[in-house]
DOMIDREN-272232 format. One record per atom (N, C-alpha, C, O): residue in three letters; y, z, x. Coordinates in steps of 0.001 Angstrom, whole numbers, plus 500000, padded with zeros to 6 digits. Example, Ala and Ser with C-alpha at 12.3 -4.5 7.8 and 13.67 -1.06 7.14 Angstrom:
ALA494310507800513190 ALA495500507800512300 ALA496700507800513200 ALA496681508465514236 SER497750507080512850 SER498940507140513670 SER500030507870512900 SER501138508039513409 
//
This chain:
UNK063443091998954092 UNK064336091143953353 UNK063896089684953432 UNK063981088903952485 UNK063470089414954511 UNK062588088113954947 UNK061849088066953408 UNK062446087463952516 UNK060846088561953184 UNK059948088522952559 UNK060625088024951323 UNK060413086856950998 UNK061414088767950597 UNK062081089180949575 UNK062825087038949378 UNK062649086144948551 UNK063548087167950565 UNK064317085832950000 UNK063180084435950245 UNK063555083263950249 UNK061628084925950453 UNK060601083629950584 UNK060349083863949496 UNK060662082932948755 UNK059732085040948797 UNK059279085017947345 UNK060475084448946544 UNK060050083435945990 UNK061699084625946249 UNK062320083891945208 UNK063506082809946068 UNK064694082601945819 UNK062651082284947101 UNK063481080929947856 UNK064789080959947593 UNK065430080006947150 UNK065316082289947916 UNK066567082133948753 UNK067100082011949729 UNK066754082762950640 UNK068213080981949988 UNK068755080290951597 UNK069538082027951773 UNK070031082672950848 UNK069449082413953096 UNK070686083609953096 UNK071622082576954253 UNK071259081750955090 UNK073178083165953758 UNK073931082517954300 UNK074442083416955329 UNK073878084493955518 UNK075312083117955908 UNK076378084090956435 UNK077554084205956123 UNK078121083113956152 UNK078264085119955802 UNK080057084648955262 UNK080813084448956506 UNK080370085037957492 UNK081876083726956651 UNK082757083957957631 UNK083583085186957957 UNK083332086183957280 UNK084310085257958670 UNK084903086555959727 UNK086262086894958563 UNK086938085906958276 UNK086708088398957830 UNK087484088612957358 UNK088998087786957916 UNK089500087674959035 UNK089296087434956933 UNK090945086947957320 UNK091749087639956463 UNK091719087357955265 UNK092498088540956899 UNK093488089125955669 UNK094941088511955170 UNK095688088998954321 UNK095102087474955830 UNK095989086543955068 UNK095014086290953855 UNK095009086758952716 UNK094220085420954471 UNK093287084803953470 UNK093197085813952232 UNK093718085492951164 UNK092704086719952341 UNK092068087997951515 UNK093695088497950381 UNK093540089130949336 UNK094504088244950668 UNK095592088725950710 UNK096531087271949463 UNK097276087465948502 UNK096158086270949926 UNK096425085268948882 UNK095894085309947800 UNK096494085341946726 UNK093965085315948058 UNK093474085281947204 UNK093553086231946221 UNK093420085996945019 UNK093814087537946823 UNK094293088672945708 UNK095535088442944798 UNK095380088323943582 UNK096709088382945349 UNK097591087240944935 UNK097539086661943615 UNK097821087129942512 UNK097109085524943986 UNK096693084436942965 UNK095505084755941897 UNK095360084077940880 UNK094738085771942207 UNK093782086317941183 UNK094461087290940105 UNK093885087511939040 UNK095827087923940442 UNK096818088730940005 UNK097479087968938702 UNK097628088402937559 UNK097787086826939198 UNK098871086035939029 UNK097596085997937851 UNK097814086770936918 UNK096243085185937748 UNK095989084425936988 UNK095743085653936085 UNK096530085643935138 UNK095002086579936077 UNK094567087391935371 UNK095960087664934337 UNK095975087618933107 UNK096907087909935111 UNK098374088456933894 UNK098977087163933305 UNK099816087256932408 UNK098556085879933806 UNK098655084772932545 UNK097689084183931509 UNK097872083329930642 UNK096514084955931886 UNK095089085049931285 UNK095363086155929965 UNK095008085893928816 UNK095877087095930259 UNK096105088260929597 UNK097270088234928543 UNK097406089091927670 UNK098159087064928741 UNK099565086738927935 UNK098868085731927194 UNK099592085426926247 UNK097635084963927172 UNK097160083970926421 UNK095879084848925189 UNK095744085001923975 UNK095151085234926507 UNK094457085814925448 UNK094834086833924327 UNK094055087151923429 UNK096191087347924472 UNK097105088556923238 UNK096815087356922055 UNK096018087737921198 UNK097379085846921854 UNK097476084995921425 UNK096082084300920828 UNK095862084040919645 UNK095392084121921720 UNK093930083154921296 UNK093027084121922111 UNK092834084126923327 UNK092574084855921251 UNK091609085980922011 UNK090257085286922070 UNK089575085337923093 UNK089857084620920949 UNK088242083206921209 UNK088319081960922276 UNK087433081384922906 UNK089422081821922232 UNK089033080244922380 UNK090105080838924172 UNK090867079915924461 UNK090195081696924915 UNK090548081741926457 UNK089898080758926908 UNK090724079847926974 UNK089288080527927126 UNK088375079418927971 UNK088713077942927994 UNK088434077148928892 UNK089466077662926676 UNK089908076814926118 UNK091704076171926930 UNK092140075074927277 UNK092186077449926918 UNK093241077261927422 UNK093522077628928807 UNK094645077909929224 UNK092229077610929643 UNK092314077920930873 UNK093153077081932217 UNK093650077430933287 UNK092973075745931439 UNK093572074636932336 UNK094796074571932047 UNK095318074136933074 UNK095940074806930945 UNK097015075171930851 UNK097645076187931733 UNK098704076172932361 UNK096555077214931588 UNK097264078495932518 UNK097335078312933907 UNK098131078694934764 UNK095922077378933931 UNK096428076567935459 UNK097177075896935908 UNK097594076232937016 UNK097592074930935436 UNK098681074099935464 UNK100174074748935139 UNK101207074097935297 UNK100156075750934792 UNK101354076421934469 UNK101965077095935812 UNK103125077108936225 UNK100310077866936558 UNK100352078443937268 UNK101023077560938658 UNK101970077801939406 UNK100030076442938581 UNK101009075229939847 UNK102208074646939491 UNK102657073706940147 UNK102724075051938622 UNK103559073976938480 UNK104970075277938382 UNK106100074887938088 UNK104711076704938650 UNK105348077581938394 UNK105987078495939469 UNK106947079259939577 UNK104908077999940240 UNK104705078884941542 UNK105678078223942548 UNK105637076994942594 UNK106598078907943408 UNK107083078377944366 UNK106487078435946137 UNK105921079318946781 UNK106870077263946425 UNK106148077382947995 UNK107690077742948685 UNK108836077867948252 UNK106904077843950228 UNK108498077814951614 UNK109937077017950960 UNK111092077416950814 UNK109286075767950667 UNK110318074792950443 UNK110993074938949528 UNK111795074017949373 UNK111055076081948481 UNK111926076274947152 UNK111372075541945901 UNK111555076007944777 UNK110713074424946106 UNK109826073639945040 UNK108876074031945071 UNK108354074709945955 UNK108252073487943589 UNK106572073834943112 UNK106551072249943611 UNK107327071314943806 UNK104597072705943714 UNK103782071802944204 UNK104018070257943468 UNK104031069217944126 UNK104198070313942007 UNK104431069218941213 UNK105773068386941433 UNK105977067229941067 UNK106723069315942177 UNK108177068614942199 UNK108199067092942959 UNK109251066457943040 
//
């Protein structure tokens, strides 16, 4: 494998140690975006990409934390 990542100069990294909180948000929030990804694109099936930062901002500004407020409040 040595060999392999000198011929096409790749750094190998290491990942860090599973966290299943971690793992567990990120699934989460990949959920979340995909089924507001999926309510946009029914709508603008070309131009998703377009309205990606909406769905983001929808997404923070939608979402509740501990405190009962979204992040924007």
């Amino acid at each position: 494998m040595t060999n392999l990542y000198e011929k096409f100069r790749f750094a190998q990294h290491r990942s860090l140690m599973y966290n299943a909180l971690t793992i567990s948000l990120i699934e989460a929030f990949n959920k979340a975006l995909y089924d507001l990804l999926k309510m946009m694109a029914s709508q603008y099936a070309r131009d998703w990409h377009e309205k990606l930062g909406e769905v983001l901002w929808a997404y923070q500004t939608s979402c509740r934390m501990p405190t009962q407020s979204s992040p924007y409040a």
